[in-house]
DOMIBA-191517 format. One line per 5 residues: their letters; for each residue x, y, z of C-alpha. Coordinates in steps of 0.25 Angstrom, whole numbers, plus 5000, padded with zeros to 4 digits. Layout:
% residues N
a	X:Y:Z ~ ...
//
This chain:
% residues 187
xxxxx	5043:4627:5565 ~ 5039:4622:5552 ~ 5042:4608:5555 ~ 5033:4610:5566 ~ 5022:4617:5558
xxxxx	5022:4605:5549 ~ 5022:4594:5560 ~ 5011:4602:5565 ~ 5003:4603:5552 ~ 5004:4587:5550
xxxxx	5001:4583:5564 ~ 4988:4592:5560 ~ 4987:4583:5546 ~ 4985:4572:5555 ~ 4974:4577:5563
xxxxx	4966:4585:5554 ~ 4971:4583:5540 ~ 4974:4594:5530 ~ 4962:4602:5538 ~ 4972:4608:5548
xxxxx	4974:4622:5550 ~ 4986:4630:5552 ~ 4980:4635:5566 ~ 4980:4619:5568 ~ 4995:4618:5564
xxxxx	4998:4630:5573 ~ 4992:4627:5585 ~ 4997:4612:5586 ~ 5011:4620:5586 ~ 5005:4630:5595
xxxxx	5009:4639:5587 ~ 5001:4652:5579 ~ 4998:4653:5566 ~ 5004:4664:5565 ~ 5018:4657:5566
xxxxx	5014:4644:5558 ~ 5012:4654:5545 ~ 5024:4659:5549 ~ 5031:4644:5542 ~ 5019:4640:5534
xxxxx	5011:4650:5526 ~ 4998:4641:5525 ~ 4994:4627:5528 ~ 4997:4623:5513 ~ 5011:4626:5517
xxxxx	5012:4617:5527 ~ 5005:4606:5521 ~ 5012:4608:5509 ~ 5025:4607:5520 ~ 5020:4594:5526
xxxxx	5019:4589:5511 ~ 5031:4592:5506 ~ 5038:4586:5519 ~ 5028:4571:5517 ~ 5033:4570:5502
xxxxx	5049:4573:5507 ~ 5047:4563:5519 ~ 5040:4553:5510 ~ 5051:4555:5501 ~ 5063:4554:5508
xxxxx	5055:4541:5516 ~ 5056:4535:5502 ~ 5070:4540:5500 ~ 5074:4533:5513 ~ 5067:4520:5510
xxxxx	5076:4518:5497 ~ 5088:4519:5505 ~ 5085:4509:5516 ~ 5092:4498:5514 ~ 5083:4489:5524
xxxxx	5072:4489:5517 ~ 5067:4478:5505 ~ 5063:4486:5492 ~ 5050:4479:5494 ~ 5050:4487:5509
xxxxx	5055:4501:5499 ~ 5047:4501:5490 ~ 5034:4498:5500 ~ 5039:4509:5510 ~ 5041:4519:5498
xxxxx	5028:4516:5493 ~ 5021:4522:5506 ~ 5030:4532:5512 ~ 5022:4543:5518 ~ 5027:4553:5527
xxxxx	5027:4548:5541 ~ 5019:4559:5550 ~ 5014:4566:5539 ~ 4999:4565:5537 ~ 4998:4561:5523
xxxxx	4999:4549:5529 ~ 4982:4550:5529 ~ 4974:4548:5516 ~ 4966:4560:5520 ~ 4975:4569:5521
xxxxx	4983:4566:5508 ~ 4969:4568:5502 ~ 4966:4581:5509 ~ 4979:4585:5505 ~ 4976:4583:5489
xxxxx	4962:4590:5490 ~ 4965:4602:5499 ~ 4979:4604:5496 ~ 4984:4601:5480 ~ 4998:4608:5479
xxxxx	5001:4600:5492 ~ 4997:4587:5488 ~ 5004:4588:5475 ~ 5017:4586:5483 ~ 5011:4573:5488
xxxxx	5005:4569:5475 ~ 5020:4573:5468 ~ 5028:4563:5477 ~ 5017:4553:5475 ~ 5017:4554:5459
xxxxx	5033:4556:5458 ~ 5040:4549:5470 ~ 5043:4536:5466 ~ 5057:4535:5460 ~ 5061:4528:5472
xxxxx	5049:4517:5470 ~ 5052:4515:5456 ~ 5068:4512:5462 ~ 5063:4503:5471 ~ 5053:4496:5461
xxxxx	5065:4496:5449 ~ 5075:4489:5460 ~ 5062:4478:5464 ~ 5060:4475:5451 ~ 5075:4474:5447
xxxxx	5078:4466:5459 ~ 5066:4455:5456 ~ 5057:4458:5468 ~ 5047:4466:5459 ~ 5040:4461:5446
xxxxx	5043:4473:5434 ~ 5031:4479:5436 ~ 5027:4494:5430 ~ 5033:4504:5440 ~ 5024:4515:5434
xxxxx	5012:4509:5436 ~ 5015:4504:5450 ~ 5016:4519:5453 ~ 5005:4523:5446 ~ 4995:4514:5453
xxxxx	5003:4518:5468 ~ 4999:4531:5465 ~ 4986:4528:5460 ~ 4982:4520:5473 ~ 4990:4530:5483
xxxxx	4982:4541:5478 ~ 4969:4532:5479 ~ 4972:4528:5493 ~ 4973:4544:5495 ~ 4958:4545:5491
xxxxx	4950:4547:5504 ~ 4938:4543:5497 ~ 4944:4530:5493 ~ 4951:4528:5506 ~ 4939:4525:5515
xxxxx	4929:4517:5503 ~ 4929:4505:5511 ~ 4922:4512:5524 ~ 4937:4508:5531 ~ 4945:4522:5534
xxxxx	4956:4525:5525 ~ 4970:4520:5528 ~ 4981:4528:5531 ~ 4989:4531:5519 ~ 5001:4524:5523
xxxxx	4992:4510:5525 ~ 4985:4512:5512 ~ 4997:4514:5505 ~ 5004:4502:5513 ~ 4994:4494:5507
xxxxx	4994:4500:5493 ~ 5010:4497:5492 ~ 5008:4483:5496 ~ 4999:4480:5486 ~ 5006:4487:5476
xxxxx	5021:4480:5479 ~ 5014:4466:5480 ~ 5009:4468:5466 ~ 5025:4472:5461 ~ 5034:4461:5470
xx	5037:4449:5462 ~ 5031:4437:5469
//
């Protein structure tokens, strides 16, 4: 029931942001509130759930992406550069930016992952450079001005300044990345 409840509260995300309620959640499982508290003790719980459950997906999509053996470095270390959850509604600059004024301890976890998650990114950019296909460049900073950009992109204020509607994270982010790996290949 609590995988329901959870599919139930992201498939609310998507339709109403983080303003859904746990009435919302319960009736789209036609289920009562009652029963729904029952699993979750609030709706922080369960987005704190839904949290939890992007950051392991998004990390064990990156995990995957080292492992495959079809894939370029160059294709790696792009992919690994914007995994998101698929199905999850972080996928939404809005939300991400509700999440971080209306729900702190929550968009910590997030935040955490961001700030942190990147031993597998600095492998991938250690074998690119060894290899030739990338020019030494500071590691560091490259993630530092990632960071920097994917929390700007995350700024609805900033996202819709050119009178054009924000993009979704994931094309906002695809556009970041490129920019960014252009400027580290070796020509």
């Amino acid at each position: 029931m609590k995988e329901r409840i959870m599919q139930a509260a992201v498939q609310e995300m998507n339709y109403r942001g983080l303003r859904f309620s746990i009435r919302d959640v319960a009736g789209r499982l036609g289920i009562s509130t009652k029963t729904l508290y029952q699993h979750f003790g609030s709706k922080e719980e369960i987005i704190a759930a839904v949290v939890e459950r992007a950051v392991t997906e998004m990390t064990e999509a990156e995990e995957k992406l080292m492992e495959e053996p079809s894939l370029t470095l160059m294709d790696k270390l792009h992919q690994a550069l914007i995994v998101l959850p698929r199905g999850v509604a972080f996928h939404d600059i809005q939300i991400l930016s509700e999440l971080k004024m209306r729900y702190p301890d929550q968009w910590e976890v997030v935040q955490t992952h961001i700030d942190k998650g990147w031993d597998n990114i600095r492998v991938l950019f250690r074998e690119g450079v060894d290899s030739g296909l990338l020019r030494d460049f500071d590691v560091e900073l490259f993630i530092q001005i990632y960071v920097g950009a994917w929390y700007r992109l995350m700024d609805p204020e900033l996202a819709g300044q050119s009178g054009q509607p924000a993009k979704p994270m994931e094309q906002a982010l695809t556009g970041m990345v490129d920019i960014l790996l252009t400027g580290i290949r070796r020509i």
